[in-house]
C-alpha positions as a printed NumPy array, in Angstrom:
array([[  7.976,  15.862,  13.878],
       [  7.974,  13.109,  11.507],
       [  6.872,  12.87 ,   8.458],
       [  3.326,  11.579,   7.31 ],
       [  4.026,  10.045,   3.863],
       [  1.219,   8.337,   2.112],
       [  2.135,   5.659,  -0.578],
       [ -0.376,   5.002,  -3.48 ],
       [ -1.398,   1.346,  -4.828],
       [ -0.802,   0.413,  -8.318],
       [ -1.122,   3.068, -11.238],
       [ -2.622,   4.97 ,  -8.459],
       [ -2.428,   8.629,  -7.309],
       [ -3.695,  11.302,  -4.858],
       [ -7.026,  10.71 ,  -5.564],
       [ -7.05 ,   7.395,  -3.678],
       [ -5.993,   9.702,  -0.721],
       [ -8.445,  12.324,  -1.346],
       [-11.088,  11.367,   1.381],
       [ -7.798,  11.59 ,   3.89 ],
       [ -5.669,  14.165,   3.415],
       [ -8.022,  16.56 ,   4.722],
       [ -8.036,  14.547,   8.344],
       [ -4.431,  14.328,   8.012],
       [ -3.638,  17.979,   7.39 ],
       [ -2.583,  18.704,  10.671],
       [  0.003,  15.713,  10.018],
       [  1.454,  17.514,   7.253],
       [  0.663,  14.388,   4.897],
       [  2.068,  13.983,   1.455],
       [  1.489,  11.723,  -0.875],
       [  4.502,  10.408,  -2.67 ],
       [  4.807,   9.666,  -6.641],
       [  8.204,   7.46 ,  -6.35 ],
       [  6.039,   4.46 ,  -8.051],
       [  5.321,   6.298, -10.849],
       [  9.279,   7.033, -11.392],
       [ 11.208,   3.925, -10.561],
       [ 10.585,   0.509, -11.868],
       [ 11.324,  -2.192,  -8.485],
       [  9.934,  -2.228,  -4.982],
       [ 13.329,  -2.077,  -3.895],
       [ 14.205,   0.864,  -5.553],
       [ 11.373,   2.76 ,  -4.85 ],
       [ 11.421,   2.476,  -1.276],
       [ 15.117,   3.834,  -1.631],
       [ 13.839,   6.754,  -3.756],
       [ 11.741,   7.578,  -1.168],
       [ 13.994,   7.482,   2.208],
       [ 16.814,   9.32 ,  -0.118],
       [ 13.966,  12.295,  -1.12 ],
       [ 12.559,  12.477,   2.134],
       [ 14.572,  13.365,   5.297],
       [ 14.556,  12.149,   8.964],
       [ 11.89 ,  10.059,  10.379],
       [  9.158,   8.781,   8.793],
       [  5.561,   7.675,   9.231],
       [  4.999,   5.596,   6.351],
       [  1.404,   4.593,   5.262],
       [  1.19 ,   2.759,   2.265],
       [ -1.853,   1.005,   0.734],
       [ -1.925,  -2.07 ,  -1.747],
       [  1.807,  -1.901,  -3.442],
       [  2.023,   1.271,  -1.369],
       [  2.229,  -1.073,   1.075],
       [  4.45 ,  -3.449,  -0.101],
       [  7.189,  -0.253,  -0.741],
       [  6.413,   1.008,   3.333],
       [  7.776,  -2.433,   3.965],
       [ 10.621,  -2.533,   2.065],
       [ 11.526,   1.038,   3.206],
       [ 11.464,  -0.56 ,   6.579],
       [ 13.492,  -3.093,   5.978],
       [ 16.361,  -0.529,   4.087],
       [ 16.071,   1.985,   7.401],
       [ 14.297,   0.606,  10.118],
       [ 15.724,   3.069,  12.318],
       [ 13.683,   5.892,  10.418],
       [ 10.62 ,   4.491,  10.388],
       [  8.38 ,   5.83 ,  13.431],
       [  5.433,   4.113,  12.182],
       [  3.83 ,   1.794,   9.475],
       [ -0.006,   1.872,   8.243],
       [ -0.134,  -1.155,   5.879],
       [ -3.489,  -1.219,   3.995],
       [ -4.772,  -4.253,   1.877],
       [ -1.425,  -5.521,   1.306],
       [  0.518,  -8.474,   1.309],
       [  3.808,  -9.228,   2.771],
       [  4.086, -12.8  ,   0.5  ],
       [  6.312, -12.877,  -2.475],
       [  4.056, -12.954,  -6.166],
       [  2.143, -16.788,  -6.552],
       [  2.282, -18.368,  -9.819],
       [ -1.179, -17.924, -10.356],
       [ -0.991, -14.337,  -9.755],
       [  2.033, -13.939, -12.013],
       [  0.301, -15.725, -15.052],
       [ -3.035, -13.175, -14.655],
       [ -0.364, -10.308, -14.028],
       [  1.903, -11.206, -17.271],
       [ -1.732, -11.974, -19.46 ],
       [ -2.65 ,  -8.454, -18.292],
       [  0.387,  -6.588, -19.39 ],
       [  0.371,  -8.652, -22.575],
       [ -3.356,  -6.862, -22.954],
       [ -1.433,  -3.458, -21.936],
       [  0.464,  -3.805, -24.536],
       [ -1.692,  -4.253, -26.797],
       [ -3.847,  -1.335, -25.788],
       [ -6.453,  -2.906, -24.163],
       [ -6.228,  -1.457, -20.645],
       [ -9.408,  -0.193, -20.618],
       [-10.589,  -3.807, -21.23 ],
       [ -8.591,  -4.841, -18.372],
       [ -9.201,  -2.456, -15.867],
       [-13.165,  -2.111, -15.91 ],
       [-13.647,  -6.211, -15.361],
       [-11.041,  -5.557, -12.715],
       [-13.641,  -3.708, -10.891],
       [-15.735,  -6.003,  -9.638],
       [-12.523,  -7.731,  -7.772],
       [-11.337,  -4.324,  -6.711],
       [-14.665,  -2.918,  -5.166],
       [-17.251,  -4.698,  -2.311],
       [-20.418,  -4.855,  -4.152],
       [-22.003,  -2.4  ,  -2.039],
       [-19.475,   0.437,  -3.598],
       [-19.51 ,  -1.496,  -6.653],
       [-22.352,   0.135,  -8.038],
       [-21.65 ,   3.403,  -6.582],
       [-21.135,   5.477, -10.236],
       [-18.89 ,   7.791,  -8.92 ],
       [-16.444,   6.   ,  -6.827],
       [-15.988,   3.383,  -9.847],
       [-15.463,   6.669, -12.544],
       [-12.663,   7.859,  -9.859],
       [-11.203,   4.649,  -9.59 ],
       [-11.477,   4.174, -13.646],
       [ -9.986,   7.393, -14.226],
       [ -6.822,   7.564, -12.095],
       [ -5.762,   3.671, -13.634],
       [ -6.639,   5.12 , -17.194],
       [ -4.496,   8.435, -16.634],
       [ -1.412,   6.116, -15.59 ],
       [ -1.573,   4.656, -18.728],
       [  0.017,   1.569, -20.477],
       [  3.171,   1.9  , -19.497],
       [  3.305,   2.523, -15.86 ],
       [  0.629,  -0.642, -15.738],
       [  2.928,  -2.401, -17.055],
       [  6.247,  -1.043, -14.927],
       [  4.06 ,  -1.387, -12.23 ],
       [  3.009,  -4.907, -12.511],
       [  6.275,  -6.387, -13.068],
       [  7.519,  -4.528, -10.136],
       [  5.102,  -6.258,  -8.264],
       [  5.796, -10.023,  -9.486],
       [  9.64 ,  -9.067,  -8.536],
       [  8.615,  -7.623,  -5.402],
       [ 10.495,  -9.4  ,  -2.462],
       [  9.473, -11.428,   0.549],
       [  8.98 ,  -9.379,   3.254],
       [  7.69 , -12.103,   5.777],
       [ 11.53 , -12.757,   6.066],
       [ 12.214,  -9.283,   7.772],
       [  8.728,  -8.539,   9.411],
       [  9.574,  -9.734,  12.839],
       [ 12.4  ,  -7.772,  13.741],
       [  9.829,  -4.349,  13.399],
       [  9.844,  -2.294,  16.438],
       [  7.439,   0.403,  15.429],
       [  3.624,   0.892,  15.75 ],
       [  2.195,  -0.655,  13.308],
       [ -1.472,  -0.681,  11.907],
       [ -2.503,  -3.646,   9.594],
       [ -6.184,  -2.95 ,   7.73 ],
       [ -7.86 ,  -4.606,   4.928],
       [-11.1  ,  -5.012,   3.765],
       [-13.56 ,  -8.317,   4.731],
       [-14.269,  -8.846,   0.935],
       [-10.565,  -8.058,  -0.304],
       [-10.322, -10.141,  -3.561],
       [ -7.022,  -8.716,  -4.515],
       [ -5.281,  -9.254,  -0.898],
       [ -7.793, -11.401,   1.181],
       [ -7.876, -10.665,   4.957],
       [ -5.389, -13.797,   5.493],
       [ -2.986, -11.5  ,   3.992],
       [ -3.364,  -8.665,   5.994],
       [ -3.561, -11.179,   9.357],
       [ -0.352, -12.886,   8.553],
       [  1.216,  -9.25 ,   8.282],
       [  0.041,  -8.61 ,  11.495],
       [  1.153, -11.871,  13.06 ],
       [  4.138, -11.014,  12.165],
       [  4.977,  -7.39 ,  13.509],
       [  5.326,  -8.109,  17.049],
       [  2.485,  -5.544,  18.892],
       [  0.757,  -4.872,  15.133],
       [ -2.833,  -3.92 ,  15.239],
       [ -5.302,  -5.75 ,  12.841],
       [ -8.589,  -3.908,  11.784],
       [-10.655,  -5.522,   9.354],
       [-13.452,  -3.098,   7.879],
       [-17.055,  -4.854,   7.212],
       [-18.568,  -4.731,   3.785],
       [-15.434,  -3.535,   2.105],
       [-13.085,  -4.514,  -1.053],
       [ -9.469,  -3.43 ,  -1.928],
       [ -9.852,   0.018,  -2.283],
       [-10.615,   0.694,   1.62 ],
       [ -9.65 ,   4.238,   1.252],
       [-12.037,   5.431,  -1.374],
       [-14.582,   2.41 ,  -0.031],
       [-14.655,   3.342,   3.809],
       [-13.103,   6.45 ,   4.363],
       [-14.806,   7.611,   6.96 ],
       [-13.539,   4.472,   8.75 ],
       [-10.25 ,   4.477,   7.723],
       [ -9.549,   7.953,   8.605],
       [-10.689,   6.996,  12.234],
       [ -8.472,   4.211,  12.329],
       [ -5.388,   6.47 ,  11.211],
       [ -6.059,   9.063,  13.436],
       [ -5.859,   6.839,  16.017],
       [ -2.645,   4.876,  15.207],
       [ -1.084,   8.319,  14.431],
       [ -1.821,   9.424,  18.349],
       [ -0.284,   6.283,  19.366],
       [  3.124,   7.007,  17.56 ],
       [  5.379,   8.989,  19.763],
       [  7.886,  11.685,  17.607],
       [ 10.688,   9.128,  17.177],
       [ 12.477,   6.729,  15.206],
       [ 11.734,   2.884,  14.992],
       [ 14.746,   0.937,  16.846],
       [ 16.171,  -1.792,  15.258],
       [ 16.302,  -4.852,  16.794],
       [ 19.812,  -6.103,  17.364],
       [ 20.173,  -8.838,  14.356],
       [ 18.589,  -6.056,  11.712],
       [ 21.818,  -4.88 ,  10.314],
       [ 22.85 ,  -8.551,  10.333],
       [ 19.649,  -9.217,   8.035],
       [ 19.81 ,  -6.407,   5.628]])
């Protein structure tokens, strides 16, 4: 059977998984840690297909996302399916880079904290905004990966390359989700993605931020559980100009 692997977002962990991993048991899930030990999208993705064997499903949410589609493009041919949540497939904007460099500048500086509460508002639909308990989870996980992974993390994610370019030569089930309010990725993100993919599903979730897993899980684990039926226990074929374009 293949492997389940689920791929945190930025400075995240487990806990952003923790409302799925009990409806993904039976898949064997795992969450991987490769972003918290290698410093490129690129490389990354090529921890992960070298420390995991045969095929994969990959499901990867915000950067998590952004490695599940770089794995695919390094090994197509292992990938049996792709979950991309609130992602984006475009390389980093300008105006994204300058709030990403002005935010590691504050990392360094040790003002994380500083950074990452007014960051919740953008991360969170209002509606789970004010939820104390989701925001304290969110809070703490960031926090724990401390300065320096934020700051790894973030320039990985201004390198990170364009993966529009290789998008259309997928041949494996892929599900595309976001949130309606995503401030981080907006929905046009997640649609372009899933323009893209030839036969990609789009699901947009109502009333719901960045963090869909931890926002909607209920939802989300629906959603999965469904795409995972869908995926039958082998590889994703190539198309024949892949090798050409790796």
């Amino acid at each position: 059977m293949s492997r389940l692997v689920l791929i945190p977002g930025l400075a995240g962990d487990a806990v952003m998984w923790q409302a799925q991993l009990p409806a993904l048991a039976a898949r064997g899930a795992a969450v991987t840690d490769v972003h918290m030990r290698y410093g490129s999208i690129p490389d990354m993705a090529a921890a992960l297909l070298a420390e995991q064997e045969g095929d994969l499903i990959l499901c990867g949410a915000s950067m998590g996302g952004m490695v599940a589609m770089e794995a695919a493009r390094q090994a197509p041919e292992r990938i049996a399916g792709l979950a991309l949540l609130g992602t984006t497939a475009r390389p980093e904007s300008e105006e994204m880079r300058t709030l990403r460099e002005n935010a590691i500048e504050l990392f360094a500086q040790g003002r994380a904290a500083e950074v990452i509460e007014a960051n919740v508002g953008f991360a969170f639909h209002a509606d789970q905004a004010g939820d104390a308990a989701l925001v304290a989870a969110y809070l703490e996980f960031v926090m724990r990966a401390g300065a320096g992974q934020l700051i790894r993390q973030n320039r990985a994610v201004i390198a990170r390359p364009d993966a529009r370019l290789h998008l259309p030569l997928l041949r494996c089930p892929t599900l595309v989700m976001c949130g309606d309010s995503d401030q981080l990725t907006p929905p046009e993100n997640s649609e372009e993605i899933a323009r893209l993919v030839p036969g990609a599903r789009l699901v947009t979730l109502a009333r719901c931020g960045h963090m869909l897993t931890m926002e909607k899980p209920g939802m989300v684990n629906a959603r999965l559980l469904e795409w995972l039926e869908a995926i039958p226990d082998r590889g994703c074929a190539p198309s024949p100009s892949t090798s050409a374009a790796r």
